[in-house]
N, C-alpha and C positions, 0 to 999 in steps of 0.2 A: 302442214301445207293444206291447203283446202283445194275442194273441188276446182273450181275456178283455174287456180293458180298449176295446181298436177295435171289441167288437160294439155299444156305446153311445158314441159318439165324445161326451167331456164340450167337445168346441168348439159341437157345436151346442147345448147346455145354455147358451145366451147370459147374463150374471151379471142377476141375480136383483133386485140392490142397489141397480143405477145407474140412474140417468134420476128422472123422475119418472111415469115410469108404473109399474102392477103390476106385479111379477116371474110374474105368469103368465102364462108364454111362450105366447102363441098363435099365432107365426108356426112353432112347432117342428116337423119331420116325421119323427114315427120312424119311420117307414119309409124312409124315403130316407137317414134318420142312419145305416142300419145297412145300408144293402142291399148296399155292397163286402167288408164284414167278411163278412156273412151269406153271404157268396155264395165268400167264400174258405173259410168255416167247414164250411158244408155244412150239410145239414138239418138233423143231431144239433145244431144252435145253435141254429137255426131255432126246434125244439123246444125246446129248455132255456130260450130267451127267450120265447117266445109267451104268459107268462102276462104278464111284463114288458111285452112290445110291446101288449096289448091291454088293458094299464092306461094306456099311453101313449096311444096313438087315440082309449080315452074322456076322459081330463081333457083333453084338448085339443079340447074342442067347449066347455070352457066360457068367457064370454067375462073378457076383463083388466077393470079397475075402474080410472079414474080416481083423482086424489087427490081431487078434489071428491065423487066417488059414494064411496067409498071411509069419507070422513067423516061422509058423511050415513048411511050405512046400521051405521056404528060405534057414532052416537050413537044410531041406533033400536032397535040391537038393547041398546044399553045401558042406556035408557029404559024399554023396552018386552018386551022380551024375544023379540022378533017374530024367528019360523023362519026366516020367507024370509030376513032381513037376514042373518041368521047363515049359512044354506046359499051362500049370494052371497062372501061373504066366506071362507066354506070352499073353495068352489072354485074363485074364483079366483086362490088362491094355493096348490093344491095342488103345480100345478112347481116353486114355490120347496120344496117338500119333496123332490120328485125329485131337484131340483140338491143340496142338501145332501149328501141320502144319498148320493148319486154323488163324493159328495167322499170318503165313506167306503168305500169299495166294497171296499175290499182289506180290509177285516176284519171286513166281514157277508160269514157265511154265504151270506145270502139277501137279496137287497136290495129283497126287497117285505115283507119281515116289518118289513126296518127304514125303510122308507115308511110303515108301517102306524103303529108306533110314532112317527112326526116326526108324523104325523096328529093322535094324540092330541097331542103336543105342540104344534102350533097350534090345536087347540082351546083347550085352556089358554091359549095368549097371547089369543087373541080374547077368552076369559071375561074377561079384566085388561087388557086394549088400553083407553086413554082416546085418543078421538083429539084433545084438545088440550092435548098434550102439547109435540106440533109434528112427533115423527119417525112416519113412515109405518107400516102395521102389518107389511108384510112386513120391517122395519128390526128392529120388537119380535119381531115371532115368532119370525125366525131365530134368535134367543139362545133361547126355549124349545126348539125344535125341537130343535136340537144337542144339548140338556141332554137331553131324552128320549130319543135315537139314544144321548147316550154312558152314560148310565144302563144303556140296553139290551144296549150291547157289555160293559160289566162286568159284569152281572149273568148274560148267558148265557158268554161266548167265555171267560174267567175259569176258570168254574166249571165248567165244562164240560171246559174242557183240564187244571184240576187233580183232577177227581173220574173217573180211568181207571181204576181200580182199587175192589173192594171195601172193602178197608182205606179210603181215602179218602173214598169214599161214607157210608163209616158216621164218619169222621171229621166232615164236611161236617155231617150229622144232628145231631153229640150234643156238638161239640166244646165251644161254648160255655154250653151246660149243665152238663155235665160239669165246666167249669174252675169256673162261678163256685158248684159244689157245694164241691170240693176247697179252694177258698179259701175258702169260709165255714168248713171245718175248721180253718183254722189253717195249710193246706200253700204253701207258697212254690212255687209251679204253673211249672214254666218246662217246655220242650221234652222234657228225660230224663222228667220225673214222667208226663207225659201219655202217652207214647211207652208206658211201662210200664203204663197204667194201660188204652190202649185197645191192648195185645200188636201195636205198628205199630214201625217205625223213627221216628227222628227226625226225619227227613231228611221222611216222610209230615206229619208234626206241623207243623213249620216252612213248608212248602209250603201246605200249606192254610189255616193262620191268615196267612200272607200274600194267600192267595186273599181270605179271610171279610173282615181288615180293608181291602183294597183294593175292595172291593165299589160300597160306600158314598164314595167319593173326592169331594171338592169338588172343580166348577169351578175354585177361585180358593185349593185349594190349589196349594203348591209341588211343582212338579216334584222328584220325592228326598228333598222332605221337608225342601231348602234352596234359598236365592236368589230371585230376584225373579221367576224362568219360572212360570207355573204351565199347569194343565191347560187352560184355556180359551186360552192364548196359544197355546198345543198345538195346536190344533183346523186343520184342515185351512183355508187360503183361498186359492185360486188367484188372485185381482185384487187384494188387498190389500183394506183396510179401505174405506169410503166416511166422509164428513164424517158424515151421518147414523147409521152404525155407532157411529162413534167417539161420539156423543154420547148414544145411545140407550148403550153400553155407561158411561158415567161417572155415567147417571144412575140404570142397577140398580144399579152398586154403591154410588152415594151413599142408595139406600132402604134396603140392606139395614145401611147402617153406621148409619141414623138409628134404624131397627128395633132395631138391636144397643142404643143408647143407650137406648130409650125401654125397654127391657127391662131394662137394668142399673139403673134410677131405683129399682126396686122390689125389690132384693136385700139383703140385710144383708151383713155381711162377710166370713161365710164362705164365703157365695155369690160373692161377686164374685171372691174368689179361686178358686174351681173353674173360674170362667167363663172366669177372664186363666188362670191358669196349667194347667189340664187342656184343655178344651175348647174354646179358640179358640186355643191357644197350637201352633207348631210342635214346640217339644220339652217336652211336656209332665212335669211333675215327678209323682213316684211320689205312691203311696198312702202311703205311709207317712213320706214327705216333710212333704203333708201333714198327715197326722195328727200329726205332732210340733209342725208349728208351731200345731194348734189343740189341742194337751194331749187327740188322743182316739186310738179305735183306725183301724187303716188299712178297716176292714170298715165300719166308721160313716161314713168318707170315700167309701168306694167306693157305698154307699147313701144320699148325701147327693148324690152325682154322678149318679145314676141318678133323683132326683127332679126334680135342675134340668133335667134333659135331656128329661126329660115333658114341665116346665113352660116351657122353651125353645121343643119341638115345638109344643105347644097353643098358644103365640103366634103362634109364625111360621106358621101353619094357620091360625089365626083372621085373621088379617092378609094372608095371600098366596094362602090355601086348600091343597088339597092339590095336590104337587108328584108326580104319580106314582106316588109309592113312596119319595118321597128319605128317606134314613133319618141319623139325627143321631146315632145312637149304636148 
């Protein structure tokens, strides 16, 4: 274990998941978690973690929540709308945010920016938490949490490491404006055209449109683009799954496949094939593919994609709310 990593020792970060009590740890002592690291590190850690340590100290005065308090103040706040219920249930599951983000630590910059952000993302779970359901809320929230932390690592560490350059920065700006100008001309837009068009290399073009479309990544795509791995099997877990994981996870994805059906009831046939073969499909077939098989131009296909993709969004928002920022297209 290196420095870095020993000045928050993740063994006293006890899992989050198991038992049935909350995962907010309130036997945890960061101070004592850190005081051999800290004490080999020297003061310079000292400082670098002290805004860390003194987020630790305060969430840990707040107390855990049974499953029995746990239910009752789910269903009050869900009824009612009532603060108290909702601050109660914010914080005592704010270490189940610590422990996650500590899963991610090698790829935040800053691992309270990316607390901050798991924060908003248990808020979210909490707003859609039903407690009978039957799984617990820190079961539900860990699947938002994650989603907001890995949303947050692509949207900054991404773009960030691809936009080092002026060229790039202005690429980042205008790129996909720019393209979908060129293609409403007429131009068959690929890597040389753009290259010339924004006086960049290629090499600048390719890099950053792999940056823009990796952005936006689903969960529950594949890893590469094929096979059965995808990004959320990816996700860091040091104890392995729990029963209640496993079932809280079969049953997002059994809502969002039901969502997907109740959405396809009300498409005509051109739609549904945008839906299967562009938009939910892994290798999706060109513009002009489809345009052939519906006798029109590939610019009327590309603007007929752009509509379901509205009307996709405004569903899945009206239905689940908003997610962040998660972006469908």
């Amino acid at each position: 274990m290196n420095r870095k990593d020993s000045e928050l020792d993740p063994e006293v970060l006890s899992d989050p998941l198991e038992g049935d009590e909350s995962p907010a740890v309130t036997d945890i002592e960061p101070e004592h978690a850190s005081k051999s690291a800290l004490a080999k590190a020297g003061t310079r850690a000292v400082r670098s973690y002290d805004p860390f340590r003194l987020y630790m100290a305060e969430i840990k005065k707040y107390p855990s929540l049974s499953r029995e308090e746990e239910q009752r103040l789910a269903r009050r706040y869900r009824k009612t709308g009532d603060r108290d219920a909702l601050f109660q249930l914010i914080t005592a599951n704010l270490m189940l945010v610590v422990r996650i983000a500590f899963s991610f630590r090698r790829a935040a910059k800053n691992l309270l920016d990316l607390v901050q952000e798991g924060n908003v993302g248990l808020l979210a779970a909490i707003d859609r938490f039903s407690p009978d359901v039957g799984a617990r809320l820190p079961t539900y929230a860990a699947w938002w949490i994650r989603a907001y932390m890995v949303k947050f690592l692509l949207d900054n560490v991404r773009l960030v490491r691809v936009g080092t350059t002026n060229a790039r920065r202005k690429l980042l700006r205008n790129l996909h404006k720019e393209k979908q100008k060129l293609e409403s001309m007429g131009f068959d837009v690929g890597p040389k055209l753009l290259a010339e068009h924004f006086d960049v290399s290629e090499r600048d073009v390719i890099d950053v449109q792999a940056a823009l479309s990796s952005r936006d990544v689903s969960l529950d795509a594949p890893v590469g683009g094929e096979g059965d791995r995808s990004y959320a099997d990816a996700l860091p877990d040091t104890k392995g799954s729990t029963v209640e994981e496993d079932v809280a996870r079969r049953e997002l994805q059994a809502r969002m496949k039901s969502l997907l059906a109740t959405f396809r009831k009300d498409l005509n046939e051109r739609e549904t094939a945008l839906l299967d073969c562009r938009i939910l499909s892994d290798s999706p077939q060109s513009l002009q593919a489809l345009g052939n098989r519906f006798g029109t131009s590939r610019e009327a296909v590309r603007q007929a994609e752009g509509r379901l993709l509205k009307k996709l969004k405004a569903f899945l928002q009206e239905e689940l709310g908003d997610v962040g920022g998660w972006s469908l297209g």
